[in-house]
C-alpha positions as CSV (number, residue, x, y, z in Angstrom):
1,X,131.1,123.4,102.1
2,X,132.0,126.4,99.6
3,X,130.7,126.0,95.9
4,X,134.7,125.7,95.1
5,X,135.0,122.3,97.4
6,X,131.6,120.9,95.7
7,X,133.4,121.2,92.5
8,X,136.1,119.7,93.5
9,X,134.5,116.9,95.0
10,X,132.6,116.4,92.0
11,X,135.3,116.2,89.8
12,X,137.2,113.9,92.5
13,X,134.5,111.5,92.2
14,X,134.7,111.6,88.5
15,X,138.2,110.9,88.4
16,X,138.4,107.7,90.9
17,X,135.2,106.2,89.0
18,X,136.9,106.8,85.5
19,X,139.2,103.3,85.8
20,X,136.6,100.4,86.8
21,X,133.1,102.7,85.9
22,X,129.5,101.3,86.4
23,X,127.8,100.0,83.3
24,X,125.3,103.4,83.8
25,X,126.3,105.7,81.6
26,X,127.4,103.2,79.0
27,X,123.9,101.4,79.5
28,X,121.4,104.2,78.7
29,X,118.8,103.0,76.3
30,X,116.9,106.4,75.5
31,X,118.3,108.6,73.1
32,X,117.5,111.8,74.6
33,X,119.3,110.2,77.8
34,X,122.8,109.0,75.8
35,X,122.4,112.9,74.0
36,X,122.3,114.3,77.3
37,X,125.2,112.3,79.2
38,X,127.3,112.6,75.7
39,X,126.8,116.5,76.4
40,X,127.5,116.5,80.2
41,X,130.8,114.4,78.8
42,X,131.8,117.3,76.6
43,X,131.3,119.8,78.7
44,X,128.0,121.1,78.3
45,X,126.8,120.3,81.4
46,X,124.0,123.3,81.4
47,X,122.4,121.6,78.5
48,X,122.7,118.3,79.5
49,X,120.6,119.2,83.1
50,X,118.0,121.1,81.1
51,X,117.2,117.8,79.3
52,X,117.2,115.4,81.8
53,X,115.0,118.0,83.8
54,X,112.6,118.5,80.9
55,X,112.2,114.7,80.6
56,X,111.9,114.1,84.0
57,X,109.2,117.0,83.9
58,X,107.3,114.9,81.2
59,X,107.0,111.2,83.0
60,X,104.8,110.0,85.4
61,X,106.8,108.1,88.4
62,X,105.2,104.8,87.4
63,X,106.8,104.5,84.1
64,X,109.8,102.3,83.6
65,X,112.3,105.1,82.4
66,X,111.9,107.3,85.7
67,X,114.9,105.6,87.3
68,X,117.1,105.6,84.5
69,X,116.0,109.6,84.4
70,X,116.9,110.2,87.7
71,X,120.0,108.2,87.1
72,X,121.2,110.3,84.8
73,X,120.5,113.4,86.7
74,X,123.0,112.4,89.2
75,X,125.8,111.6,86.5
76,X,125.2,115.0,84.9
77,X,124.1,116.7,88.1
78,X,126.7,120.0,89.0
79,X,127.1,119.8,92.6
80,X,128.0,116.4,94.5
81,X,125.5,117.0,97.0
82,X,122.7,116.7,94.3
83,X,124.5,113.9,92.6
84,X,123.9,112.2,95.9
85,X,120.6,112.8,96.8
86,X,119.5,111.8,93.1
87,X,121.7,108.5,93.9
88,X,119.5,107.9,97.1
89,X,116.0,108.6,95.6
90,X,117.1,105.7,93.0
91,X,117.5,103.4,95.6
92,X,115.1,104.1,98.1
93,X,111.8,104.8,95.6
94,X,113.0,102.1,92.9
95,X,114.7,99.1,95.0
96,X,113.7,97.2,92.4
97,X,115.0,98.5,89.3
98,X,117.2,97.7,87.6
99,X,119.3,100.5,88.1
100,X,119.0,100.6,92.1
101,X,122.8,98.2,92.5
102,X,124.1,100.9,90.1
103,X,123.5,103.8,91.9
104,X,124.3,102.1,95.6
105,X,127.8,101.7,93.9
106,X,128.1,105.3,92.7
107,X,127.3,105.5,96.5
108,X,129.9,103.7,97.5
109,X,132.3,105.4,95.3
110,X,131.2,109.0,96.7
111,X,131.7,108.0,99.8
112,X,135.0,106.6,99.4
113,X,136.1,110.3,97.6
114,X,135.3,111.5,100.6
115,X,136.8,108.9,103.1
116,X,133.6,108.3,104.5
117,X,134.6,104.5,105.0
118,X,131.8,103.4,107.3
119,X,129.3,105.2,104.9
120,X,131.1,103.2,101.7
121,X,131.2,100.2,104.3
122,X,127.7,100.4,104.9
123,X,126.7,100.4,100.7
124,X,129.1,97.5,100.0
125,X,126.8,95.4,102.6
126,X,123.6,96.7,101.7
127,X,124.8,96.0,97.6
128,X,126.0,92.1,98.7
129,X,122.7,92.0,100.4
130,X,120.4,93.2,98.3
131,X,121.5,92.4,95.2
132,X,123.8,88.9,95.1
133,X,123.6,88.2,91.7
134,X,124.2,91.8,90.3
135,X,126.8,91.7,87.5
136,X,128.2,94.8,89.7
137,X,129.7,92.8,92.1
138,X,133.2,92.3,90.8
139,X,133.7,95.9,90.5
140,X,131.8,96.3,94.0
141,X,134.8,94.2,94.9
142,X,137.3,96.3,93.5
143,X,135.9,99.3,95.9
144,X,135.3,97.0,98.5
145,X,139.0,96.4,98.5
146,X,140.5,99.8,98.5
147,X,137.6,100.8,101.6
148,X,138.5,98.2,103.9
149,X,142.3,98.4,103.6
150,X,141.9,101.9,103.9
151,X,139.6,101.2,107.2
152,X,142.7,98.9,108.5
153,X,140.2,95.9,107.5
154,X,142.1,93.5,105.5
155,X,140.1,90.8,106.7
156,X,137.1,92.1,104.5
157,X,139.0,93.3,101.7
158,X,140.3,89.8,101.2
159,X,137.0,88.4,101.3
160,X,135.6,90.6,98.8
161,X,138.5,90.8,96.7
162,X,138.8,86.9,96.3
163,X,134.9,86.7,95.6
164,X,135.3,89.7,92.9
165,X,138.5,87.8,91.2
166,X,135.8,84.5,90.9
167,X,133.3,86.5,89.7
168,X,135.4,88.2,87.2
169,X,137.1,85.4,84.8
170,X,135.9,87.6,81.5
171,X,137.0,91.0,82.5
172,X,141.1,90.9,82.0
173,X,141.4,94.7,83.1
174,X,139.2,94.1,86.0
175,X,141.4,91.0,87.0
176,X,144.3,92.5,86.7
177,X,142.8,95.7,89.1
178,X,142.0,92.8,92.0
179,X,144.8,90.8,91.6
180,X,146.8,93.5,92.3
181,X,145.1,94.8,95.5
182,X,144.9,90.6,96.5
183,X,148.9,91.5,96.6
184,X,148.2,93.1,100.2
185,X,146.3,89.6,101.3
186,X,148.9,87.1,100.1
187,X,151.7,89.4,101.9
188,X,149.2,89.4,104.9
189,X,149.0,85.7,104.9
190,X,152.9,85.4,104.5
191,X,153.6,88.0,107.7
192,X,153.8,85.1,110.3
193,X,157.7,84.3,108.8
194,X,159.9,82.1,110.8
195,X,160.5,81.7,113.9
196,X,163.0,84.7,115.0
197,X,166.1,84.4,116.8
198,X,164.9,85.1,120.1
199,X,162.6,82.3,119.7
200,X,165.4,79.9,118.6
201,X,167.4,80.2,121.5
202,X,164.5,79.7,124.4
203,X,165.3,76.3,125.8
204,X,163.2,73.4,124.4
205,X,162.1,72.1,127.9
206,X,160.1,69.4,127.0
207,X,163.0,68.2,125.1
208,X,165.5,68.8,128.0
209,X,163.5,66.9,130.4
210,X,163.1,63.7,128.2
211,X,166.7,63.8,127.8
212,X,166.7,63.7,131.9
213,X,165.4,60.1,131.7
214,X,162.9,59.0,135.1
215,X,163.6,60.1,138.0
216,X,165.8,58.3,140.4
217,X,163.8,56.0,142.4
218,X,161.9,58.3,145.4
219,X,162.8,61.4,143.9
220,X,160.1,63.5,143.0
221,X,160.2,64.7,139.2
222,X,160.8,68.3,138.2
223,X,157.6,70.1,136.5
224,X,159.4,69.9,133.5
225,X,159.8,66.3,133.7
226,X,156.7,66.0,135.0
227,X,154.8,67.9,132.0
228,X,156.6,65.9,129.0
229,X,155.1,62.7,130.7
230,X,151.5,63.7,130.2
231,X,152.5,65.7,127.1
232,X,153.4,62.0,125.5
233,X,150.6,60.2,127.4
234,X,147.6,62.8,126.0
235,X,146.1,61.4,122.8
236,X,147.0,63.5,119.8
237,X,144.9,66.9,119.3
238,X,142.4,67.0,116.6
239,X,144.0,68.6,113.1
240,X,142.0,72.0,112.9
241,X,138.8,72.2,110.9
242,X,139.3,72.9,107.2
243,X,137.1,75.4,105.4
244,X,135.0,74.2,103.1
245,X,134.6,76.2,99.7
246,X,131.2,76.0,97.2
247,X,129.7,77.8,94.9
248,X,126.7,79.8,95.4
249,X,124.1,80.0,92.5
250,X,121.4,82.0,93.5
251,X,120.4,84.3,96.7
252,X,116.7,84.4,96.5
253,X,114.1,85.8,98.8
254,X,111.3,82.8,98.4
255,X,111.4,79.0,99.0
256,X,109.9,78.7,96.0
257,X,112.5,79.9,94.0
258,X,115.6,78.4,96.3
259,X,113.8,75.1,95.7
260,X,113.3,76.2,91.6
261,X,117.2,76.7,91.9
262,X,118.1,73.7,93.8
263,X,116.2,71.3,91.7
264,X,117.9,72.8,87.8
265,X,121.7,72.2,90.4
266,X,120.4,68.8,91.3
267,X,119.8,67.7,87.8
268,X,123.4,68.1,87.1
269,X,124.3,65.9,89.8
270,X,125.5,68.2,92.0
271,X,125.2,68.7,96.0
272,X,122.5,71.1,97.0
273,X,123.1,73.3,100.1
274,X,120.4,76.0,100.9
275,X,121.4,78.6,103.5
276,X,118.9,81.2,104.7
277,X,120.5,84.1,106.0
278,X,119.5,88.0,106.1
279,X,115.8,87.1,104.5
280,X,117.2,85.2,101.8
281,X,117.5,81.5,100.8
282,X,121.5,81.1,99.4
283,X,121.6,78.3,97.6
284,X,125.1,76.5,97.0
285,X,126.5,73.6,95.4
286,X,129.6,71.0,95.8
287,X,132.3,70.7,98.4
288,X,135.4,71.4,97.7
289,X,138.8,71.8,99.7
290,X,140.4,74.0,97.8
291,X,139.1,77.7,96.2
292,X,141.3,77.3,93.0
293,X,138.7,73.8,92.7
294,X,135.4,75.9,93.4
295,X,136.4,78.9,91.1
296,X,137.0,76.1,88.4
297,X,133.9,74.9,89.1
298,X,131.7,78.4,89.5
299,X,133.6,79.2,85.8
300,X,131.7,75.7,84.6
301,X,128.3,76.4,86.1
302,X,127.9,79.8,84.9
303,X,127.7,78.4,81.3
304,X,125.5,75.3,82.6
305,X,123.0,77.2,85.2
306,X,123.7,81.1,83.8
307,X,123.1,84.1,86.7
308,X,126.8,84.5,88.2
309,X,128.0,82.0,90.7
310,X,130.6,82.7,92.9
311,X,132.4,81.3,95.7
312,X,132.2,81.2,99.1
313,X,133.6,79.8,102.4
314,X,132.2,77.9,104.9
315,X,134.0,76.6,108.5
């Protein structure tokens, strides 16, 4: 990759993020960190690295700022492939910071610059996984959107479009950015249409054969005749399954802390359902048949339990 193509990329990257960025750069808490990015912003990049590198230079790994240091080396790095590796030391040497789901999305986002949607695809999980109750996941959504329809994945898209639209109720812009990717899913769900012409005019056997009547006494009856008798005589086939919708509150990797959880959701009267999956214990609340009736109530909880419930599915 020529210096030219890094550049571009860069600026690529930039440009995509601009609309529905992470709360990074606007979260900075240092000084010498917001001089820095507000440098890198108006184009002193040269300065800005100097900086970052100087203070980088200056703190031990154990202190509490070296993530947010290395964070901001990647947003005011010069070359994407630096802006990556920066991204990816975040993650894998502080997993627990609280900047670790910010710079998995910046992940996300590179790799979707670049079309890499396995390598976006891969982020979005790890980010759901690792980080549940991140206030990131709405925008996560947004992404998740664009890389799975862009993959030919619509069934994912929805999934995490419809969960980022529950999780968002307070961001209008950010509604507004999902709702109009959910377009796709509720033109998806409308494809079936009616039946088509060709399918009118096939012959209704079953019908044509009870208009036959029985048989005449010693005459064998036709298949068709034959299969509309034990059509009528079958008992009638179970209604398919509904999908049942609640509201998960927390995504937790103890018992402990599931139980902690389940017991403040219990005092409120409500259903308790714990789900352990990937190494955590899920725990989700009420039963409801509808998703417009679960996002009402994940909207109610949030004020009554805080963190950020959101809805989920269940066959």
């Amino acid at each position: 990759m020529t210096p030219g193509s890094i550049g571009w990329l860069t600026a690529a990257l930039l440009a995509i993020a601009a609309p529905l960025a992470t709360r990074g750069v606007a979260a900075q808490s240092d000084p010498r960190l917001l001089a820095a990015v507000r440098d890198a912003q108006e184009g002193r990049g040269d300065s800005a690295r100097v900086a970052v590198d100087r203070l980088l230079a200056a703190t031990p790994p154990s202190d509490t700022l070296y993530p947010q240091i290395l964070y901001t080396q990647a947003m005011v790095a010069s070359a994407a492939g630096d802006m990556r590796r920066l991204l990816q030391r975040v993650v894998v040497e502080y997993p627990t910071s609280s900047w670790a789901d910010d710079a998995l999305l910046r992940l996300v986002q590179m790799d979707y610059a670049t079309r890499n949607y396995e390598g976006a695809a891969r982020n979005l999980e790890r980010l759901q996984t690792d980080f549940p109750a991140s206030p990131l996941m709405p925008q996560a959504a947004y992404w998740a959107g664009r890389t799975y329809f862009d993959a030919n994945n619509p069934t994912a898209a929805c999934r995490w479009l419809a969960d980022g639209m529950a999780q968002s109720r307070d961001d209008i812009e950010l509604q507004n950015q999902l709702g109009y990717l959910y377009q796709r899913c509720d033109l998806r769900a409308d494809s079936t249409g009616p039946r088509t012409a060709s399918d009118s005019a096939r012959p209704d056997t079953t019908k044509t054969a009870a208009a036959q009547g029985p048989p005449a006494p010693g005459a064998s009856p036709t298949p068709a005749a034959d299969s509309a008798r034990r059509a009528a005589a079958a008992p009638p086939a179970a209604p398919p399954a509904k999908a049942v919708y609640r509201v998960q509150v927390a995504a937790v990797g103890s018992r402990k802390s599931a139980e902690d959880a389940a017991k403040k959701a219990r005092s409120l009267g409500m259903t308790v359902v714990t789900v352990q999956d990937k190494g955590l214990y899920k725990v989700r609340v009420g039963e409801y048949r509808t998703r417009e009736a679960a996002q009402t109530a994940a909207a109610s909880l949030k004020s009554r339990l805080g963190g950020t419930p959101f809805v989920v599915s269940e066959p």
